[in-house]
N, C-alpha and C positions, 0 to 999 in steps of 0.2 A: 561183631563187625561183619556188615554184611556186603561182598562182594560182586559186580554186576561188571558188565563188558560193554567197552565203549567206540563208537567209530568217530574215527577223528576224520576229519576233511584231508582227501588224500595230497594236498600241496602242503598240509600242515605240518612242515620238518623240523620247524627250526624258528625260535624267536629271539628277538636281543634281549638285553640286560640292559637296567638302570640302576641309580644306585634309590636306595630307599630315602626316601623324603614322604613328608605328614602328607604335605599337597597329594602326589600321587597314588598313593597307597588309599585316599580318602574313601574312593569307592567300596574298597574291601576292608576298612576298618580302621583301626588306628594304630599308626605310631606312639611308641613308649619312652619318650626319653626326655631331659634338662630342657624348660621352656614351653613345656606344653604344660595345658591347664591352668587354672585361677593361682597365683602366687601370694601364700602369706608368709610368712615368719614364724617361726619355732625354736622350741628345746631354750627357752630368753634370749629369743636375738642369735642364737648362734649356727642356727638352719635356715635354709630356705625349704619351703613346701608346696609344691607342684599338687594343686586338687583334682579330684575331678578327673584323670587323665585319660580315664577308657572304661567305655559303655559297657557294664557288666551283665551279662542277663541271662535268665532260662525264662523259655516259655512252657515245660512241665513243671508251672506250679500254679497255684491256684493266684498268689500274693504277687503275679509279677509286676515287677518296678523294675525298669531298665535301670542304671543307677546317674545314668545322666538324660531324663526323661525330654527333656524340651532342648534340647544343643543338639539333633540329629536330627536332619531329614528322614519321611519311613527310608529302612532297609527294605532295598529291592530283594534280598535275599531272604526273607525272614519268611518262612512259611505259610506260618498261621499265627492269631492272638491265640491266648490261651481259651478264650470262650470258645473258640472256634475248634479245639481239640474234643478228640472222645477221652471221655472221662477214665478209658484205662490209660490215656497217657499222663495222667497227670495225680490219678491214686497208685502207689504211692509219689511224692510228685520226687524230682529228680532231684542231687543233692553236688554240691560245692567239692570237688576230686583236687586238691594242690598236690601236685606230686613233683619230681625234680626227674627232668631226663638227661642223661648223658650218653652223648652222642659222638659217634667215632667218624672221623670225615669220610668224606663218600671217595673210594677207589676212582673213581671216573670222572674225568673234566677233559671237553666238554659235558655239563651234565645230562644224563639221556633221562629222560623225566617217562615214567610207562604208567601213574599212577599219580592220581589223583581225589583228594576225599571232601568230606564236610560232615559237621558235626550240625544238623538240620535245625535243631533248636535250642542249642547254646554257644554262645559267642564261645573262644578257645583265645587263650593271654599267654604269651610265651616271654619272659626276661632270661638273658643271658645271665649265668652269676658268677661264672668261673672260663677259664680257657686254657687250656696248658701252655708252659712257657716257651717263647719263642714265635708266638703267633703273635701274625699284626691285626691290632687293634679295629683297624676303619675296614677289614673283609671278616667279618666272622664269619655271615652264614648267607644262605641263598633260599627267596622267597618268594613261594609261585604260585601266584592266585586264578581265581576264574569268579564271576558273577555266575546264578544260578540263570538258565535260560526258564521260564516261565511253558514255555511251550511242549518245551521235552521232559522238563523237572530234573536237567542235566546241565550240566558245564556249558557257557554258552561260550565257545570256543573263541567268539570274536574279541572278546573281552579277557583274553589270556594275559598274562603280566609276568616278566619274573625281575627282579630286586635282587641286589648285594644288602646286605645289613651289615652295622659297624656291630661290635660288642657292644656300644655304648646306647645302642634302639632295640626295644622289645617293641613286639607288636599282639594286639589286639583283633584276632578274625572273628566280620561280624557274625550273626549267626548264620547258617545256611550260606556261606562263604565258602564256594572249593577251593582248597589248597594241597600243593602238592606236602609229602611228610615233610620233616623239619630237614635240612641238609648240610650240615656241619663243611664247612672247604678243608682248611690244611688241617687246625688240629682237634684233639675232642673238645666238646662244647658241654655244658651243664647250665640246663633250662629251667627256670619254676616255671610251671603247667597251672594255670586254671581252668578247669570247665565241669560241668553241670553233667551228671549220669547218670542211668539206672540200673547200674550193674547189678545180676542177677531180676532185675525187675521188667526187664526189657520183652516189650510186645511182639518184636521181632528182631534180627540179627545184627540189623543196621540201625536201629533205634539212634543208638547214640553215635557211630560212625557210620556214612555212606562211604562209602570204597569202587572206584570206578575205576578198573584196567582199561588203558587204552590199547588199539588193535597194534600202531607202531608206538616209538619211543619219539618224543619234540626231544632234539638237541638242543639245550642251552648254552650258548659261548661263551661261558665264562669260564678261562684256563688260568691255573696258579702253576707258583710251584712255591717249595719254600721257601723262596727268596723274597717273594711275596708280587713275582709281576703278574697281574689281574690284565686279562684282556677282555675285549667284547663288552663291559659294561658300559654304557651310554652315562654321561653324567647331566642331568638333568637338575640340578639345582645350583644358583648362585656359591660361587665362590669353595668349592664340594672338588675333590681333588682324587683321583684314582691313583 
């Protein structure tokens, strides 16, 4: 994981909160949840099945297939095709990591954000699947993106976002998508993780994570407690309730 230092624009203190919907989140990838993607029927009739729901891909491989190739505008984020790589990044090519995080809520609300990363050429899939008892449902976690600037090959600060997530929305970052780490609110969280690595194989440190300190911390206002009142998030979608 490799490390570098970042200068943010010195007015840059503090942005609001929205809640997470497919619509805005579209630029950094996708929302995970009941209703998205192609719906068929399952298990005889007794499931419904959501297809399709989120573009899965690595570009260190030689075979890449996004997995939902023609439903995506290009990602402004996405580096490079893989023709376009030297061919140590893709012998041996990178491989499928599912692993489960569990995550303890973050001390601090508002949130001071000093960190920022991206996984350059593999989208990263985060679902919620567990929560400890007593937490409300519609705040699980807190989700804070950046577009890649093309000019600096850094965080393009104008494009900064941060999101409430329910339990009930995983999300999908595209490839080469900065996001701040995952950030649990009141209580611990338990994540399934997809994304694409070359552990141990890696050309340099950052291969598979970019890691960017910022010089200050962006305050996010989003305050709980455990009673569950949420401040500071904007609600931005019909009929969607704080």
């Amino acid at each position: 994981m490799g490390d570098k230092r970042g200068r943010l624009p010195p007015d840059l203190t503090t942005i609001p909160c929205e809640l997470l919907t497919a619509e805005a989140f579209r630029p950094y990838g996708e929302v995970i949840e009941v209703g998205q993607g192609r719906l068929t029927t399952a298990n005889m009739g007794t499931a419904r099945r959501f297809n399709w729901i989120a573009n899965l891909y690595s570009t260190r491989t030689k075979d890449f297939a996004p997995s939902i190739p023609s439903s995506r505008t290009p990602n402004p984020n996405l580096s490079a095709h893989p023709s376009a790589l030297p061919s140590e990044l893709l012998t041996p090519p990178a491989r499928p990591n599912l692993t489960i995080f569990s995550i303890a809520p973050t001390p601090t609300l508002p949130f001071p954000m000093k960190v920022i990363e991206r996984h350059k050429y593999s989208t990263q899939f985060f679902m919620p699947i567990h929560q400890e008892e007593g937490s409300h449902p519609q705040k699980g976690y807190l989700v804070i993106v950046a577009l890649n600037d093309p000019v600096t090959d850094g965080p393009d600060w104008r494009t900064l976002k941060a999101f409430v997530a329910a339990m009930h929305q995983g999300i999908n970052y595209s490839a080469g998508c900065w996001h701040a780490p995952m950030i649990a609110l009141d209580h611990r969280t338990d994540f399934l993780m997809l994304v694409w690595e070359r552990e141990g194989e890696q050309t340099s440190l950052s291969e598979d994570t970019d890691v960017v300190t910022m010089d200050h911390a962006i305050s996010i206002p989003v305050a709980s407690s455990k009673g569950h009142n949420f401040t500071g998030a904007k609600d931005t979608s019909k009929g969607a309730k704080l």
